[in-house]
N, C-alpha and C positions, 0 to 999 in steps of 0.2 A: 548766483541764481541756480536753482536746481535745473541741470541740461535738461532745454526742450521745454520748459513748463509754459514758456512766451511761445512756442512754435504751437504746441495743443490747444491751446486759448485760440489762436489761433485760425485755426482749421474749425473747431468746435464751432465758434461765430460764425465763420464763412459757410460751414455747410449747413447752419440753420438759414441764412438767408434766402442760396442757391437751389435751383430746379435740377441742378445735376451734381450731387455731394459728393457721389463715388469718383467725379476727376477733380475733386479739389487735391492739390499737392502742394507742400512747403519745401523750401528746402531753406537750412539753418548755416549761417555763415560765421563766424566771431573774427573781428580783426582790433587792431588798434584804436577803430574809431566807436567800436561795438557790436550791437549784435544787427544783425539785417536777415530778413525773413521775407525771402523771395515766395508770392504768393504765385500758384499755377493752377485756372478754373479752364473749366469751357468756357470757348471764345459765346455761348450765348448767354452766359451768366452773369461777363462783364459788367452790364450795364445795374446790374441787382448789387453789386461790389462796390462799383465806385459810386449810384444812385445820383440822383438830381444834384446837377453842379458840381459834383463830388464830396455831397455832406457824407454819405456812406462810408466812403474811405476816409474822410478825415477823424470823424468819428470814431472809424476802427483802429488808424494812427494814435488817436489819443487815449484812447482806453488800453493800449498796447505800451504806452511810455510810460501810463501810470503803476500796470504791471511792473515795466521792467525799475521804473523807480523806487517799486517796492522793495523789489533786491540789489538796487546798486547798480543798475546797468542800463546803458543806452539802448534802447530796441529801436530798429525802424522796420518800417515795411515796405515791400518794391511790389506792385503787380505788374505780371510778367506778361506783354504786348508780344507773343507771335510777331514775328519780322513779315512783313506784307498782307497784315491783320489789318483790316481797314475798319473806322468807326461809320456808324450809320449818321445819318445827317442830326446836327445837333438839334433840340426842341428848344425855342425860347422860354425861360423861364415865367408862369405868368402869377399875377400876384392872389388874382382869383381861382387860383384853381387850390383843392383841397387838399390838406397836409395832413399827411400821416401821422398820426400821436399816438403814445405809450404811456401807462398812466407809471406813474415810480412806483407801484406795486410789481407790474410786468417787468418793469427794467429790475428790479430790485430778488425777483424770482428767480430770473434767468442764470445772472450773476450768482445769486444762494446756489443754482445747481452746477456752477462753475467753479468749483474750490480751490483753490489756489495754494 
């Protein structure tokens, strides 16, 4: 995989989500088990990263493996918790409240301006 092309992808998603893109930081690791892409935001951004239940991040996990499957290689992603970072009280999920959608032109955009 050309080095870094999975860490830019990366950072590129996250600081379109995030209210604060200037402290989005990765750092890129490769071992025997592959590659791991330690993610570092503002602790207020958190919650825009991992998103309701954590579809956010799985999301961002899984369009990061499809990357790295592109070239051969195991990507994972680790978001990085501050040691005595505390989470605010969790919100119950409710079934009526309204969901965020993207039509696959927008999803299909974003990605065109993301070249790989």
């Amino acid at each position: 995989m050309p080095e870094e092309q999975d860490q830019a992808f990366v950072e590129y998603v996250v600081k379109s989500l995030v209210d604060n893109p200037d402290d989005v930081r990765t750092e890129r690791s490769v071992d025997e088990m592959g590659v791991l892409i330690t993610l570092h935001i503002n602790p207020n951004d958190m919650g825009q990263v991992i998103g309701r239940m954590g579809q956010t991040a799985k999301a961002l996990r899984t369009l990061l493996r499809v990357v790295g499957a592109k070239h051969k290689a195991r990507v994972n992603l680790k978001i990085y918790e501050p040691e005595g970072s505390h989470r605010g009280p969790r919100r119950e999920h409710r079934d009526d409240a309204p969901a965020a959608t993207a039509s696959n032109e927008d999803v299909q955009a974003d990605m065109d301006d993301f070249k790989l």
